[in-house]
C-alpha positions as CSV (number, residue, x, y, z in Angstrom):
1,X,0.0,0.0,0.0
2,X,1.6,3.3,-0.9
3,X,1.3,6.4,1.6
4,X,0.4,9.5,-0.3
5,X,1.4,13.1,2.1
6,X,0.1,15.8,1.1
7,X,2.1,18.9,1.4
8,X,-0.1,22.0,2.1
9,X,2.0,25.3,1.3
10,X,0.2,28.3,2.7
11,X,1.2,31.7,1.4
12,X,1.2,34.2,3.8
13,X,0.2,37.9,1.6
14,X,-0.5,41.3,2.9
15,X,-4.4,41.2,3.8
16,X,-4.9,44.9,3.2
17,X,-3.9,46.6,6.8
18,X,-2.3,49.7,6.7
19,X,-0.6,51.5,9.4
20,X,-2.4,54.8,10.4
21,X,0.3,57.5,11.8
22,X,-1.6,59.9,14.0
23,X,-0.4,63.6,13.5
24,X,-1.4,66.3,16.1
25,X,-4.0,68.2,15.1
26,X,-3.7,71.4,12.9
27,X,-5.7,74.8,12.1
28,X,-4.0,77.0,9.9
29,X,-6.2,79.4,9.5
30,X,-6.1,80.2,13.5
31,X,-3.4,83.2,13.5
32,X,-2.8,85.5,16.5
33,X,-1.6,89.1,15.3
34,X,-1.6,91.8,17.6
35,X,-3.2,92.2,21.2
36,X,-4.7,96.3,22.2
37,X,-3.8,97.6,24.2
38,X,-0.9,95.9,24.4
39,X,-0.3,96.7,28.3
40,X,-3.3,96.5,31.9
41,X,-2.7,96.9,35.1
42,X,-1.3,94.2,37.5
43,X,-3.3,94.5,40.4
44,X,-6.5,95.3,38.0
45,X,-9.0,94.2,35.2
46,X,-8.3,95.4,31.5
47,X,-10.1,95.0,28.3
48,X,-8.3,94.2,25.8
49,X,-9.1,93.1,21.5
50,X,-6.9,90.2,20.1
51,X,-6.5,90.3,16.9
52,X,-6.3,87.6,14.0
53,X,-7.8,85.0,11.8
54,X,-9.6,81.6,12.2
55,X,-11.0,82.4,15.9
56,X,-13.8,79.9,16.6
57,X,-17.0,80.0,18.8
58,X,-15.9,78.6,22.0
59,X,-12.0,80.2,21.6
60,X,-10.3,80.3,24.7
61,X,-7.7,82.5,25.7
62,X,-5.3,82.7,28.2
63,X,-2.7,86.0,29.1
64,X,0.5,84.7,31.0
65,X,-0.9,81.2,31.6
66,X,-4.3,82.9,33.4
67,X,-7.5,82.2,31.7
68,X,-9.0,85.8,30.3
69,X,-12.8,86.2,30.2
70,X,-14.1,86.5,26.6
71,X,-16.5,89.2,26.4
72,X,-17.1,89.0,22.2
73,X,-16.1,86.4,19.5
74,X,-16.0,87.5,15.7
75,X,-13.4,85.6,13.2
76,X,-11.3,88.3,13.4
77,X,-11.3,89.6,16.9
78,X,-11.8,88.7,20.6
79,X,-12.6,90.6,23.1
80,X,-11.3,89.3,26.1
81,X,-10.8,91.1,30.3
82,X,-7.2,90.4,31.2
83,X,-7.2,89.9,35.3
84,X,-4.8,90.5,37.8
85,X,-1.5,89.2,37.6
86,X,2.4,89.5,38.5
87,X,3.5,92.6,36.4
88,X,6.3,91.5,33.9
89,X,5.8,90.5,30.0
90,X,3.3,87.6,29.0
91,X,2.1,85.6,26.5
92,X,-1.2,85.5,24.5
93,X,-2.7,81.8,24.1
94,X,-6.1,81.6,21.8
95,X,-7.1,78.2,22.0
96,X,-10.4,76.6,19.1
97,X,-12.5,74.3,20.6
98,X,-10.3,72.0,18.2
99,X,-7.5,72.4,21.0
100,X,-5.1,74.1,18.8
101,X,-3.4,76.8,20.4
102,X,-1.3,79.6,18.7
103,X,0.7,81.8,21.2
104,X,2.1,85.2,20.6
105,X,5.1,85.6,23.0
106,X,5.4,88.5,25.2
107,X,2.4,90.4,23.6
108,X,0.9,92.0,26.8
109,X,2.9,93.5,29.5
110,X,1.4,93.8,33.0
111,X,2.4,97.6,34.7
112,X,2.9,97.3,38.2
113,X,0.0,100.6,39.3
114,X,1.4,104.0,39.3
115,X,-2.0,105.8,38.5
116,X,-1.7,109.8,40.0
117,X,-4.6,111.7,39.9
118,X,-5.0,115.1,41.2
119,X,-7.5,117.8,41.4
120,X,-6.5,121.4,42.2
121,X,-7.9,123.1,44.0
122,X,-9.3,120.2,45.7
123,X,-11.6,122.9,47.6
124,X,-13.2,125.0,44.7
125,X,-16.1,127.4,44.6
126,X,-19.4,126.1,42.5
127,X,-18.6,127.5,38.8
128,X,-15.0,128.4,39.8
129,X,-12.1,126.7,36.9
130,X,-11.0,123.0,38.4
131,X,-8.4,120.9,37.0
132,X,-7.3,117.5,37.4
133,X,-4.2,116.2,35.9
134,X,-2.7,112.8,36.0
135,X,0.0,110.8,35.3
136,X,-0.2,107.0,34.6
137,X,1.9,103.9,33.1
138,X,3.1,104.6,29.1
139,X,1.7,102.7,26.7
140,X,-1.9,103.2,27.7
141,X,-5.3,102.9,25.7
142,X,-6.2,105.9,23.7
143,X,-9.5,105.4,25.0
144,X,-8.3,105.7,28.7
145,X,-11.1,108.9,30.0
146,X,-11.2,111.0,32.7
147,X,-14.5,111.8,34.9
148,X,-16.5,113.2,37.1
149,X,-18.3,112.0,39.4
150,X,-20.8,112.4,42.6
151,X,-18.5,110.3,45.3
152,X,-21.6,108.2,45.7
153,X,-22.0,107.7,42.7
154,X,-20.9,104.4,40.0
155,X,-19.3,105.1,37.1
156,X,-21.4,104.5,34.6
157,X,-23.4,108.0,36.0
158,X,-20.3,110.4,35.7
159,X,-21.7,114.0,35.6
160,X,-22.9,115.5,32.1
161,X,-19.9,117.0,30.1
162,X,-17.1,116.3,32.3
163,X,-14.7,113.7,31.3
164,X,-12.5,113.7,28.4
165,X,-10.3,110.7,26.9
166,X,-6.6,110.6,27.2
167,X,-5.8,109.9,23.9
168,X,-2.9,107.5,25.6
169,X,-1.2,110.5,27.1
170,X,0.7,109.0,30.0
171,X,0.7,112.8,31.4
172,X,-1.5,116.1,30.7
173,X,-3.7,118.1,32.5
174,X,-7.7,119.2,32.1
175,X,-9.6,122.2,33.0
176,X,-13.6,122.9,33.4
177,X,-15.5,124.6,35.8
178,X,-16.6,122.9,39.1
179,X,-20.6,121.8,39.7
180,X,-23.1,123.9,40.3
181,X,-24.2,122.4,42.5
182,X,-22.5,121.9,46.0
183,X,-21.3,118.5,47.8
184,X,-18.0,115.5,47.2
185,X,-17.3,114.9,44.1
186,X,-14.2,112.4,42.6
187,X,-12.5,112.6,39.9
188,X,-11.8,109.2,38.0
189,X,-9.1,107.6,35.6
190,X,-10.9,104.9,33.9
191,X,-9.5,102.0,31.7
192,X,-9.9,101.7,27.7
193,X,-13.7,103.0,27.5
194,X,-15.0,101.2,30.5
195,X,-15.5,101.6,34.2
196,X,-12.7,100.0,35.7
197,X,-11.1,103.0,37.7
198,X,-7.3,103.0,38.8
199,X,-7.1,106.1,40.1
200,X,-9.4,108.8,42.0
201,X,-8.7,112.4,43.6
202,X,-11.6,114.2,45.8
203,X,-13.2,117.3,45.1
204,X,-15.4,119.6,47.3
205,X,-17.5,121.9,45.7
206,X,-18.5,124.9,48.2
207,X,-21.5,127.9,47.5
């Protein structure tokens, strides 16, 4: 009786798996271009508008590693509140929900606070001329303004006529005549268009 083996070759062939290499993410049309104003205060809130392409809904941002509250979100534009922080350089982080972030390095500066307000006479008749002047960090918004205001009074109801924008000055001086009416009044330096005051100097008008 013969024995017949049977010799089974098997073939071993590519089966069609491919080797997927995973790449971090990407989002090239998120750019970060310019941050203004470009300095805040250190012990204080600042508005400020970053600048650039590709932002997202959801963007995140961050101003030397502390998250900044986004107040608007356009494509172009962020408006963001940088808080209080050590004063020194610092970057800007934007952030798509995608979790790209693009960084531009030492955009904002925090100013340690060397706001100096100061009305003269500080004592003035009702009508009489009264000037404040001040002197305050370089590099400040143009839309930095100066008030008046009745001491008990917010911000946001500073007296008809009598405040003025800096136009970034870090120095100058501004005269008007004193209220009508008697009582405690402040002058108020208040940050890039808002109501965040860093500095205040107290008036008493007199009949």
């Amino acid at each position: 009786m013969k024995t017949i083996v049977l010799l089974l070759v098997v073939v071993a062939g590519s089966v069609g798996c491919s080797k997927n290499t995973l790449l971090p993410p990407t989002d090239p049309s998120l750019t970060v271009s310019s941050v203004s104003p470009n300095a805040g205060l250190a012990d204080g809130d600042t508005a400020v508008v970053v600048a650039g392409t590709g932002f997202r809904a959801g963007a995140t941002v961050t101003i030397g590693g502390a998250p900044a509250f986004v107040t608007s979100n356009s494509v172009s534009g962020l408006g963001v509140i940088a808080h209080a922080h050590a004063p020194g350089l610092a970057d800007v982080v934007v952030t798509n929900p995608n979790g790209v972030p693009v960084t531009l390095t030492g955009a904002f500066t925090y100013q340690a606070t060397v706001y100096v307000l100061t009305a003269s006479p500080d004592v003035v008749t009702a009508g009489a001329p009264l000037t404040v002047s001040w002197l305050v960090p370089s590099g400040r918004s143009a839309s930095d303004w100066i008030g008046l205001f009745r001491a008990d009074t917010a911000s946001t109801s500073y007296e008809d006529g009598w405040w003025q924008y800096t136009n970034g000055a870090p120095s100058g001086a501004l005269t008007i005549n004193a209220p009508l009416q008697a009582g405690s009044y402040e002058f108020r330096y208040l940050l890039n268009d808002g109501y965040v005051d860093a500095a205040r100097s107290t008036v008493t008008v007199t009949q």
